[in-house]
C-alpha positions as CSV (number, residue, x, y, z in Angstrom):
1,X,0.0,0.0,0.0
2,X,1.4,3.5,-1.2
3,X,0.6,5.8,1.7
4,X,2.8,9.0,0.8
5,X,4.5,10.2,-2.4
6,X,7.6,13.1,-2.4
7,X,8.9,13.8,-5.7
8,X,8.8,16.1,-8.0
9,X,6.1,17.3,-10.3
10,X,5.6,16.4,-13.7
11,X,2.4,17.2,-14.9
12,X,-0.4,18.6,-13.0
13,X,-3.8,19.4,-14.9
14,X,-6.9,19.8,-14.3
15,X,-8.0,16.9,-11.2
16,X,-4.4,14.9,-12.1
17,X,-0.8,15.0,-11.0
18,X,2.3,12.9,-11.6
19,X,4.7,12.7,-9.2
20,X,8.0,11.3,-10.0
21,X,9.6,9.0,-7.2
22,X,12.8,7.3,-7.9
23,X,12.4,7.7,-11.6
24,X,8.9,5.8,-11.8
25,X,5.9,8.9,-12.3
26,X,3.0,8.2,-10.1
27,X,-0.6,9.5,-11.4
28,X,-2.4,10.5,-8.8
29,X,-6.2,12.1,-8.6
30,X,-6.4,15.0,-6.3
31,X,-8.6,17.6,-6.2
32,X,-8.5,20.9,-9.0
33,X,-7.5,23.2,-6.2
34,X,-5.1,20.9,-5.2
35,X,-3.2,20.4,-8.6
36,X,-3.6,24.2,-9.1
37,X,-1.1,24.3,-6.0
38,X,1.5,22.2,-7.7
39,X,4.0,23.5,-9.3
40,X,5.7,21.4,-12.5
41,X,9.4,20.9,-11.7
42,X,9.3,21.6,-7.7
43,X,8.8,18.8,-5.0
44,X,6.0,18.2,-4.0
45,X,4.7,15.9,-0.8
46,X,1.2,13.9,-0.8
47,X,-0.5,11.5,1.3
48,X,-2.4,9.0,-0.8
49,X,-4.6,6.3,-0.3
50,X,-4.9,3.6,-3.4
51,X,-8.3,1.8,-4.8
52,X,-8.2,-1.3,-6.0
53,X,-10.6,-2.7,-8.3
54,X,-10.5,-5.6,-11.3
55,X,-9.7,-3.7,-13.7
56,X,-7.5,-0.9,-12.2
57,X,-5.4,0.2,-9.6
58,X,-5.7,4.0,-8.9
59,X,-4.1,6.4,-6.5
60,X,-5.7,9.5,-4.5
61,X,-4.0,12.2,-2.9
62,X,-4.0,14.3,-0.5
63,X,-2.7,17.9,0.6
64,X,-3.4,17.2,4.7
65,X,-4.7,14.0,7.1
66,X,-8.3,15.9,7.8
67,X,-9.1,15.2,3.6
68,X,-7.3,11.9,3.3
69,X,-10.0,10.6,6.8
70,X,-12.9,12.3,5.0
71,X,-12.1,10.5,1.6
72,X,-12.1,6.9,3.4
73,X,-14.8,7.9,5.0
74,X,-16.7,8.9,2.3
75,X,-15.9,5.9,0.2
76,X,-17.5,3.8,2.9
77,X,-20.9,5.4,2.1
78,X,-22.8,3.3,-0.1
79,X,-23.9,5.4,-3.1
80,X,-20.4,7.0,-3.6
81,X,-17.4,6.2,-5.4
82,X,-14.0,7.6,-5.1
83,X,-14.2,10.1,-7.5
84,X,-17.4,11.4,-6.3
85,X,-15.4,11.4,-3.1
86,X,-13.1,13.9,-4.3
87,X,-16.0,15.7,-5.7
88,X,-17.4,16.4,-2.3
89,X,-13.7,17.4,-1.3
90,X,-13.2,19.6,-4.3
91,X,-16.4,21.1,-3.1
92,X,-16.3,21.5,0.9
93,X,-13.3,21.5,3.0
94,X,-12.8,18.9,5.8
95,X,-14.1,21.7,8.5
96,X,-17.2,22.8,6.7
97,X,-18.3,18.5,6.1
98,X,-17.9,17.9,9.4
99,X,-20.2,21.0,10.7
100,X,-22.8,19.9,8.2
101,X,-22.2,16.1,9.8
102,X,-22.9,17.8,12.8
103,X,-25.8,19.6,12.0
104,X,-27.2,17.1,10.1
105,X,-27.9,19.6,6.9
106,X,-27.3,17.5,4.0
107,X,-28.4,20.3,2.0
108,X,-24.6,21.5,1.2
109,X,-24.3,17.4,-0.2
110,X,-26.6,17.6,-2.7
111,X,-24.9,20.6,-4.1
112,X,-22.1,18.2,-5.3
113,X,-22.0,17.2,-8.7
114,X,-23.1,13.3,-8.3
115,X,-24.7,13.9,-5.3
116,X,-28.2,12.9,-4.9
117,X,-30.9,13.3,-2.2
118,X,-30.8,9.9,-0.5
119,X,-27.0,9.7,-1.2
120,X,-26.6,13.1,0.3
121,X,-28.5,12.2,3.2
122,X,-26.6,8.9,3.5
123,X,-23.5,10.8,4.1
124,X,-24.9,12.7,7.1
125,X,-26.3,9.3,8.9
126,X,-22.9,7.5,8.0
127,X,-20.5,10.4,9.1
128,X,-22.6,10.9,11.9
129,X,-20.1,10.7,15.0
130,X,-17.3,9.9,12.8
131,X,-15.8,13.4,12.2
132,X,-15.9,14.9,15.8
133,X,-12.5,14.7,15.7
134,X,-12.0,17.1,12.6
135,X,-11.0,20.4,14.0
136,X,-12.9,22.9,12.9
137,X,-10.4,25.1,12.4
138,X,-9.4,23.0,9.4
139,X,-10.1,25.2,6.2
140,X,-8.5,25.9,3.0
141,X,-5.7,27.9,4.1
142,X,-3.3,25.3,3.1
143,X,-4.4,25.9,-0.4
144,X,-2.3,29.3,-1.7
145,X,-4.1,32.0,-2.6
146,X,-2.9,33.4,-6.1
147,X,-2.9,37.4,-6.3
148,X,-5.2,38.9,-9.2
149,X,-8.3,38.5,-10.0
150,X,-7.5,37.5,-13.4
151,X,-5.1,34.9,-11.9
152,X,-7.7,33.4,-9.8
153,X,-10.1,33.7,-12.6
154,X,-8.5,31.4,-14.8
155,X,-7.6,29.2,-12.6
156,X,-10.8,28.6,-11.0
157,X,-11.9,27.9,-14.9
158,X,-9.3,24.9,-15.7
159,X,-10.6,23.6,-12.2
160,X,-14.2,23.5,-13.3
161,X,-13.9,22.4,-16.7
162,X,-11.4,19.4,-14.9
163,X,-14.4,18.9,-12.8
164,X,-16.2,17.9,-15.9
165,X,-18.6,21.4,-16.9
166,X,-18.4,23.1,-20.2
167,X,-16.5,25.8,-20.6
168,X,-18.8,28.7,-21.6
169,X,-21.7,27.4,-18.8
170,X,-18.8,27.1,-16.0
171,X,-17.5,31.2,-17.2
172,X,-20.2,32.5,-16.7
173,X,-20.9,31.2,-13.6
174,X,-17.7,31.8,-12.3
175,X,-18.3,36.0,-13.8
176,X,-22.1,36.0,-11.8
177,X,-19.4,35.1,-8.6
178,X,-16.8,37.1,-9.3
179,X,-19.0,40.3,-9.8
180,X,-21.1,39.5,-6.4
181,X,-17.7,39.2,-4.5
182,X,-16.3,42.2,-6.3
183,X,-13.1,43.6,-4.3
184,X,-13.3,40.5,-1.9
185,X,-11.9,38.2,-5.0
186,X,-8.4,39.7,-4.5
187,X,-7.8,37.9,-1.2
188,X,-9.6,34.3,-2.1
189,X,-8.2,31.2,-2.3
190,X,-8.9,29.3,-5.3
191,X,-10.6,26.8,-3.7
192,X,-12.7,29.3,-1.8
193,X,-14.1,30.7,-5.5
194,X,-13.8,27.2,-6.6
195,X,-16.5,26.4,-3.9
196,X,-18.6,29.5,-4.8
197,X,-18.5,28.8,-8.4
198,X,-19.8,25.3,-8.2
199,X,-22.3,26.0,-5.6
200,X,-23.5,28.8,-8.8
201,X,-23.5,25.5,-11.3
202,X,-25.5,23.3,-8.9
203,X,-25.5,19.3,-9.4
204,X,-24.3,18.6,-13.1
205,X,-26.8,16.8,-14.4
206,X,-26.6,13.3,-15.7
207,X,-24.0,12.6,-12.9
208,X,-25.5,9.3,-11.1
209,X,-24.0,6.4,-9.5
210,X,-21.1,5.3,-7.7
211,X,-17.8,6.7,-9.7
């Protein structure tokens, strides 16, 4: 079992990285705002958890312990597959799942692309008790925040359109965001816009299953 990768970055796009450990490259799914952190060329450090299935082995990544406990858990939920995992985590950060756990308000679930109603409601009744642990001071602070609106702008749009939305539709969401937040976009995090734009999208549609 891989548990942790440090190497250096070859390629990070969109929701995929590869790392290169002792001259073997590692592809490893991670969230947008996480690859969006990565620099190509500079180490990088990532704990991962791998899936096995018949057909495939795949690896999942990590920027801190709180994501990589809330992904297993997650994963446990029937109804939701790794990838909608990492959806949910792309989404949320570990500190606002576990006050929604807490409050049972599966309403900020069903936002998630992939997400339905039971499954959403699922995730509350499974969690329940489970993430008491989190701290909630656990944000997205470990995520950089990138100066420029522009900057953040375009980087927010190669994270949605990894996420799976069309360009145009996930622009002009991200524009109806950007001009409610106004000044307050200079000082965001990616994957605080990131959040804000694809609670704008709502649930893709077509999206159902495990994945």
């Amino acid at each position: 079992m891989i548990s942790s990768l440090r190497g250096t970055v070859l390629q990070a796009v969109g929701s995929s990285v590869v790392i290169e450990v002792g001259g073997v490259g590692f592809a490893v799914q991670v969230t947008p705002a996480h690859a969006l952190s990565l620099r190509v060329g500079q180490e990088a450090f990532v704990l991962t958890t791998m899936i096995v299935r018949e057909d495939s082995l795949s690896l999942f990544g990590f920027a801190d312990p709180e994501s990589l406990e809330i992904f297993s858990l997650l994963v446990a939920v029937t109804g939701v597959g790794p990838k909608s995992a990492l959806g949910v985590l792309a989404a949320l950060a570990p500190a606002e799942i576990a006050r929604a756990v807490t409050n049972d308000d599966d309403s900020v679930f069903r936002r998630v692309s992939g997400i339905g109603p039971k499954t959403a409601k699922l995730i509350v009744v499974s969690l329940t008790g489970k993430v008491s642990a989190l701290s909630v001071a656990t944000s997205a602070a470990h995520v950089p925040s990138f100066v420029g609106a522009t900057s953040i702008h375009d980087d927010v749009l190669v994270a949605l359109v990894g996420l799976g939305w069309n360009e145009r539709n996930a622009s002009e969401a991200l524009d109806r965001v950007v001009a409610v937040a106004n000044d307050d976009v200079d000082t965001m995090s990616v994957q605080s816009l990131l959040r804000l734009a694809l609670t704008e999208l709502g649930p893709r549609q077509g999206s159902a299953g495990p994945r």
